[in-house]
LUMTIKOL-856948 format. One record per residue (C-alpha): residue number from 1; x, y, z. Coordinates in steps of 0.5 Angstrom, whole numbers, plus 500, padded with zeros to 3 digits. Layout:
N
num,xx,yy,zz
NUM,X,Y,Z
...
***
This chain:
187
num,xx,yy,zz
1,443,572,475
2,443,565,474
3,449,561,475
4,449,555,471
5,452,548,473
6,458,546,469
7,456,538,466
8,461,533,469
9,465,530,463
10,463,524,460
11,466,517,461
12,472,515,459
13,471,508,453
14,478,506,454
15,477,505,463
16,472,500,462
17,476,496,456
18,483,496,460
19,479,495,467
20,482,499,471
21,478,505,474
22,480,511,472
23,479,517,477
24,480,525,474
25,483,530,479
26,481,537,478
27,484,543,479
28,478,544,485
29,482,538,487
30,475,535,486
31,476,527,484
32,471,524,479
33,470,518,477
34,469,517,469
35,466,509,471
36,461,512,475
37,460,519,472
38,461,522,480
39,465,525,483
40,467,522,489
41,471,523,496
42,477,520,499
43,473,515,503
44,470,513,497
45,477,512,495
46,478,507,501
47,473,504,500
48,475,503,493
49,482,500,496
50,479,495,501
51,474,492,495
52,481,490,492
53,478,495,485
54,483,497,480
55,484,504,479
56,488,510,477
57,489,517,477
58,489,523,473
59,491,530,473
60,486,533,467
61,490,538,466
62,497,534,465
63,495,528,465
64,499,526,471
65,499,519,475
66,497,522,482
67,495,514,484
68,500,515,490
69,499,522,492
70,492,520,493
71,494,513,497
72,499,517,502
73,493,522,502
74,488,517,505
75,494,514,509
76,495,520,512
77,487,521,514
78,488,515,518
79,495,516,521
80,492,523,524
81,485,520,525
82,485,515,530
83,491,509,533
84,497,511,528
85,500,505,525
86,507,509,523
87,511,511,530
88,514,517,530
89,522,513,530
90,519,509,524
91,518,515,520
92,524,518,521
93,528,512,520
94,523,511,513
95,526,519,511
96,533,518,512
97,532,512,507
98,530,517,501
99,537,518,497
100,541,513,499
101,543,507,495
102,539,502,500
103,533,506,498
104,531,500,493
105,532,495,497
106,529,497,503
107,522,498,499
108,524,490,495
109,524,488,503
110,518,492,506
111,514,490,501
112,516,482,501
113,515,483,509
114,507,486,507
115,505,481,503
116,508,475,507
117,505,479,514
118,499,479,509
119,499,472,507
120,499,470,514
121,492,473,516
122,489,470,510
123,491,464,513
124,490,465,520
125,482,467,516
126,482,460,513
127,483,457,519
128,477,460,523
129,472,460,517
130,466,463,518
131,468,467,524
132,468,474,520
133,473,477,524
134,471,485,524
135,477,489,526
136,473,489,534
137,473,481,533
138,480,481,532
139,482,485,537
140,479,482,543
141,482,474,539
142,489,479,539
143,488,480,546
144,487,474,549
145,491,470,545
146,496,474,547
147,502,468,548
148,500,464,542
149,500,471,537
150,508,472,540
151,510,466,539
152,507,467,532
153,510,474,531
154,516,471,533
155,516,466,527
156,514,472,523
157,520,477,524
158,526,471,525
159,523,470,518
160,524,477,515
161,530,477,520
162,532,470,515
163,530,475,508
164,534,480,510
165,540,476,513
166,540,473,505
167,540,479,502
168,546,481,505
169,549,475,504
170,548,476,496
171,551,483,497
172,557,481,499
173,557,475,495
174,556,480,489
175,551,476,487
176,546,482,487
177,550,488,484
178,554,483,480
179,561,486,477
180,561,493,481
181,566,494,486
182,565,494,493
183,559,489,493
184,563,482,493
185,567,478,488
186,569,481,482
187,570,478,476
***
């Protein structure tokens, strides 16, 4: 008896043309990359993310966006491969966020704090140009800069502790929920 392989679906015209790469997700759970014709891993996908492309994934039977369940999957590789980012304490405070009426606004002030936090590396990098900071390198900086790297964090929490402190004050002035009883003034 001879098994025949199924071809691989072709490529998508409208990925190239919105330029996000579009990734298929089978019911194998095999993801296929309609820009390249392959099927790819999840270590392909992280690489896809650290090179800053622009993706997006389907379900082939639905059509559902699975984009995030894939990106908490990758995340969930790492938080079980090597040196967690995520305590468990944070996990569990992260969990009881879910259905409560700050939920939005915990997700606003996390990724306001990512992208300031991210802005500080980048300009940390601008400053040691040509270093090439590998993850070793930065480590070993890290380590022995230790004072400087406090002092440096200090500043970045009294910054997010400075967002976080005027988001309540906008709460309670009314100015965030404008109208609606029990967040400040009402007109």
């Amino acid at each position: 008896m001879v098994t025949r392989r199924r071809a691989a679906p072709a490529p998508e015209p409208s990925a190239e043309a919105s330029g996000v790469r579009i990734l298929k997700k089978y019911p194998n759970r095999r993801l296929y990359d309609t820009q390249t014709s392959t099927y790819v891993t999840l270590s392909d996908v992280k690489a896809m993310v650290l090179a800053g492309e622009s993706f997006e994934v389907h379900d082939t039977k639905t059509g559902e966006d699975l984009t995030r369940s894939i990106l908490l999957q990758i995340i969930l590789e790492e938080e079980t491969a090597g040196a967690p980012m995520f305590s468990t304490p944070m996990l569990e405070q992260i969990i009881r966020f879910y259905g409560q009426a700050m939920q939005g606004a915990l997700k606003d002030y996390l990724a306001q704090n990512l992208q300031t936090f991210t802005e500080m590396q980048a300009r940390f990098a601008e400053q040691a140009p040509g270093m090439g900071f590998s993850p070793e390198v930065w480590q070993q900086f890290l380590q022995g800069q230790a004072p400087a790297m406090q002092g440096l964090m200090g500043s970045y929490m009294e910054q997010s502790k400075s967002l976080f402190v005027k988001m309540q004050e906008q709460m309670a002035s009314g100015a965030l929920f404008p109208g609606m009883p029990g967040f400040g003034k009402t007109k």
